[in-house]
N, C-alpha and C positions, 0 to 999 in steps of 0.2 A: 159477145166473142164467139166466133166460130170453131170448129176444132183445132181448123189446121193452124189455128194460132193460137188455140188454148196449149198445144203439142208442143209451139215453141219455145213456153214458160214451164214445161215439166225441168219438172225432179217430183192374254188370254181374249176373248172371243170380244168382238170388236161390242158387242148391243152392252157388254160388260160398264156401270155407271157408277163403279167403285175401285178399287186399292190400281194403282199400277204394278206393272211386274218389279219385282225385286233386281238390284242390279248385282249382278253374281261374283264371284271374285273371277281374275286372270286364268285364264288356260295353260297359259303360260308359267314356265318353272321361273323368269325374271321378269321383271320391266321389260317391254320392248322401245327401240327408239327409232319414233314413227315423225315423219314427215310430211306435212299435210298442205297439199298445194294449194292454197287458199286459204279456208278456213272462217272467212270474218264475215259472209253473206247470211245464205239461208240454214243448206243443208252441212254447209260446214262446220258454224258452230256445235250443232249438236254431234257430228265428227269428235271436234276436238272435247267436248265435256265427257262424251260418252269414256275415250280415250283416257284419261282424269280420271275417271273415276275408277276406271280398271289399274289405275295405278302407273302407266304407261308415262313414257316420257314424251311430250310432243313437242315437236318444232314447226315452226309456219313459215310458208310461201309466201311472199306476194309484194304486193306495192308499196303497204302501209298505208291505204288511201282509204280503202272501204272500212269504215268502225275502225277507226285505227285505237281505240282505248279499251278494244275488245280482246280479252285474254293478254293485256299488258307484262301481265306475271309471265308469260311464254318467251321461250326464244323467238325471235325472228328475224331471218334471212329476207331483206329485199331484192325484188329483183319484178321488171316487166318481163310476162312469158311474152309479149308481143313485137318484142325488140331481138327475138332469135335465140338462136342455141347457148348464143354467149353468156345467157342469163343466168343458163343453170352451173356455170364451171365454180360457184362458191357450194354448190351442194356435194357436186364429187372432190370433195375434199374429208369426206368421213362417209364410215358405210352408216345405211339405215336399213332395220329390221323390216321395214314397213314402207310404202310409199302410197299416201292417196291419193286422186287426182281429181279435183270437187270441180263435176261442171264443165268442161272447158265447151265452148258450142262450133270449134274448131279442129278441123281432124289434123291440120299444119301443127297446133300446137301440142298436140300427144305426140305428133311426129316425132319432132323436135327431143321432148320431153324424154320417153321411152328410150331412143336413142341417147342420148345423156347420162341418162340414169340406170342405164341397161346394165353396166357392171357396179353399178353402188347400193343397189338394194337388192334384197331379199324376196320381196315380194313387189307387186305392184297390184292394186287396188283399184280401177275407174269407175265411173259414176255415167252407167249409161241411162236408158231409158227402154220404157215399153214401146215407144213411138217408132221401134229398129221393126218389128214385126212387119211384113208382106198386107198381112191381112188381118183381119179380125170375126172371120165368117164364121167361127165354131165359137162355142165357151171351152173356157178354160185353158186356153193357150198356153202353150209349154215354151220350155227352155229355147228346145232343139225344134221349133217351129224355121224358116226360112226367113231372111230377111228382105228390106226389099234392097233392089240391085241397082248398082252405082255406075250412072249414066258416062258414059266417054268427058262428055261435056263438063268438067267440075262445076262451072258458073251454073249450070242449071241445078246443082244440088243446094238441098236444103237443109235442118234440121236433121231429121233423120237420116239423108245419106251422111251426115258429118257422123252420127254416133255409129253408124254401121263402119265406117271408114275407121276414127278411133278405135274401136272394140275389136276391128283386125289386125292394125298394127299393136295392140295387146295383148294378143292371145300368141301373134307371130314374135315378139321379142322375148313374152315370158312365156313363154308355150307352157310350162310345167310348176309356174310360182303366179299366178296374175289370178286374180277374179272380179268379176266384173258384172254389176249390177245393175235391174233392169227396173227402177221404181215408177206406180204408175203416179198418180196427183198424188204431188205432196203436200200435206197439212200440216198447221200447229204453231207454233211457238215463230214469230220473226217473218210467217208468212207475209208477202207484200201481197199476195193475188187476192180479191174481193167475190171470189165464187163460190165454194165455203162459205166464205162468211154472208153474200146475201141474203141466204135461207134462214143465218143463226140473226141478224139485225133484226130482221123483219121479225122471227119470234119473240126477240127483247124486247122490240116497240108493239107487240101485242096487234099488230097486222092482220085483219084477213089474207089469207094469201093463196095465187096460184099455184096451185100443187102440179109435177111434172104427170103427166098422163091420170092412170089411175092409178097408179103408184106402186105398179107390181114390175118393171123397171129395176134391174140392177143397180149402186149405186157403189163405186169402188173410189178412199182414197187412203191415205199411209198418213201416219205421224211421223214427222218429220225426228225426231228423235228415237224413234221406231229404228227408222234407217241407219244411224247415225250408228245404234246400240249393235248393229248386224253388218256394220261395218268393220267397226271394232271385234266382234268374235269370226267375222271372216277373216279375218289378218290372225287372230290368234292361231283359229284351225287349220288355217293352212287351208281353206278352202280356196277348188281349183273350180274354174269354169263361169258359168256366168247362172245369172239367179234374180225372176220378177221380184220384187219388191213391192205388195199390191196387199190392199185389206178390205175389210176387215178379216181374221180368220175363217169365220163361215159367209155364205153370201149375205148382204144383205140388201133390203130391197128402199126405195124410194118412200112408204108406204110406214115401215117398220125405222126408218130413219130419223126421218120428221116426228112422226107420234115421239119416238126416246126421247130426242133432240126439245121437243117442244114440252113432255113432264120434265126435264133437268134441271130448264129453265124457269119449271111453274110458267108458262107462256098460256095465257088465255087465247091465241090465234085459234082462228079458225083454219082450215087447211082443205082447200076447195078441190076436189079432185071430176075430172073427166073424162076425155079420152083425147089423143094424136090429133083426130082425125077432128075434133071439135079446136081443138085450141090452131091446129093448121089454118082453119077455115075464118076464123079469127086471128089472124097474123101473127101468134105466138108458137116459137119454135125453139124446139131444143138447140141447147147452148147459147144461141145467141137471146133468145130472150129468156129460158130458164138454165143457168151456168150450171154445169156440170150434167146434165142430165143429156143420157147416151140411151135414147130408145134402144132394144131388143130388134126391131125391124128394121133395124140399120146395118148394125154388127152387135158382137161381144162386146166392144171396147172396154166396160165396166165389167166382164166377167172373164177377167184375164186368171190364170193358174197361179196357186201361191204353192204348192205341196215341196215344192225341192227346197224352199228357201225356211220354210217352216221344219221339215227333217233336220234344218242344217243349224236348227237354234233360235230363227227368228220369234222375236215374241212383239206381244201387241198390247198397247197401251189401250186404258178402255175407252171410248167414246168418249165418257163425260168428260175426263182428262183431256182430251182434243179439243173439245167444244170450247173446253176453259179458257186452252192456252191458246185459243184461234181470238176469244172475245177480249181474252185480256190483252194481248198484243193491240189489240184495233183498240181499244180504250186508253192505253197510253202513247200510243204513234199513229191512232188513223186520224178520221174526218169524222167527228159526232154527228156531223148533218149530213155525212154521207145523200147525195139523191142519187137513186138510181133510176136507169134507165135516160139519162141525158148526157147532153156533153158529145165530145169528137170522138170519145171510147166508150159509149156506154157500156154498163155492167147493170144485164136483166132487163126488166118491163118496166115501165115508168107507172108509179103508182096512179096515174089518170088510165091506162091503157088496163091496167090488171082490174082496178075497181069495173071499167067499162065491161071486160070480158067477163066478171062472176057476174054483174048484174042480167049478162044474156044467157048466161048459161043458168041462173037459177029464175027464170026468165018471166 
């Protein structure tokens, strides 16, 4: 998988392989009653548990279609956002404290949305992406970086002109109540994506394996409950503006990932490390044969800024905790025999091409 379509599946100290953070009581003086547009996929589940837990009252969006026996104790409003405005005239029949909007990959249907719900809620909440950024030439990209700009042509826009297109009809309807989040890979719990987890199978099955470069390579992704928890105390605080959603709290690196990743699991792997310019020359290249891994002589892309969303309360679950809920999820909903590196989409190096690559490199 390459970026520009690894980009179109986005949504205490991360090397930490013990206790998760504590879930804190409300900020709020009451329940709030929050309305959450979706909620039954990836990142919206943990939305609404996060929510739950803070004692919050949630109501759901949606079809009924996706997990429909998911959070069955909830209320929920049916309605297709894809069938027009007329969808939402059962939500403007009661105000809500809170409005979240999980995901849409469509800038028509915030349109829609925002307008609708413009005098029924309090707050409004979206679910952007790192992917709105211009560029990634510096580390550490901020908030208030530039995004990129939206072509006359709409057919020509993609992905990220849609979240940049959403994020301004957010900022323009709630100008002074809206926040709006900028996550980079999301992990964990319900994850469908196999890029994460190639690195954590291959340790389970006790692999020799291709390591990205030589392993001093940033490596950036978020717990997907992570987000979910920073969703929930953004709507509590009233926080305004918009905020990456990127981990682990300090950098960390390709090198320091693997080793953790690989003592958690007690994993006997070996973990073959080279360089760019060696695995180039051997036909193996970032993202599409090793997932997730964003060279340094590319861009930043892995060394995006977390400080304003960390200020604002973000906390971070540790590694091991991730690891867990990435292997346990694929243990009861994935493919045991998983192969990678074949098929019309492969995910990674095919274990004939990776064995062939250490055998010339350790030569």
């Amino acid at each position: 998988m390459k970026r520009r379509h690894f980009i179109e599946t986005l949504g205490a100290g991360g090397l930490l392989l013990s206790a998760s953070p504590l879930i804190s009581c409300s900020n709020t003086s009451r329940p709030l009653n929050i309305l959450v547009l979706g909620g039954t996929d990836f990142l919206g589940p943990a939305i609404v548990k996060a929510g739950i837990q803070k004692g919050h009252k949630i109501t759901l969006f949606n079809r009924g279609i996706t997990n429909p026996k998911l959070f069955a104790e909830l209320p929920l409003i049916k309605g297709d956002r894809e069938k027009g405005a007329g969808a939402y005239r059962a939500l403007q029949e009661q105000r809500w404290d809170a409005v979240i909007d999980v995901w849409p990959q469509q800038s028509g249907l915030v349109d829609e949305a925002t307008s609708a719900l413009q005098s029924h809620t309090g707050h409004y909440l979206f679910i952007s992406s790192v992917a709105v950024y211009k560029d990634f030439n510096e580390p550490f990209r901020a908030e208030d970086y530039p995004v990129v700009t939206l072509p006359e042509d709409r057919s020509s826009w993609g992905y990220s002109e849609e979240k940049v297109a959403s994020e301004a009809l957010v900022s323009e309807r709630f100008a002074d109540n809206h926040t709006i989040l900028r996550p980079g890979p999301i992990k964990g719990w319900r994850d469908p994506a196999y890029d994460l987890l190639y690195w954590l199978i291959k340790l389970e099955r006790n692999e020799s394996i291709l390591a990205p470069g030589d392993g001093s390579d940033p490596v950036q992704f978020i717990d997907v409950n992570d987000v979910g928890r920073f969703a929930i105390t953004a709507v509590e605080q009233k926080e305004i503006g918009k905020y990456n959603c990127v981990g682990p709290a300090e950098t960390l690196s390709w090198k320091a990932f693997l080793e953790a990743a690989k003592a958690h699991l007690g994993s006997s792997s070996e973990l073959v490390w080279s360089d760019r310019e060696f695995l180039s020359q051997n036909k193996v290249y970032a993202w599409e044969s090793l997932p997730l891994w964003a060279p340094i002589t590319d861009d930043y892309f892995m060394k995006i800024g977390n400080s304003k969303s960390v200020a604002a309360g973000f906390t971070y679950a540790s590694l091991g905790k991730t690891i867990e809920d990435c292997l346990q999820w694929h243990r009861e909903n994935g493919d045991p025999n998983i192969t990678f590196g074949q098929g019309d989409q492969p995910i990674g190096i095919s274990r004939e091409k990776e064995l062939e690559v250490i055998k010339i490199l350790k030569g």
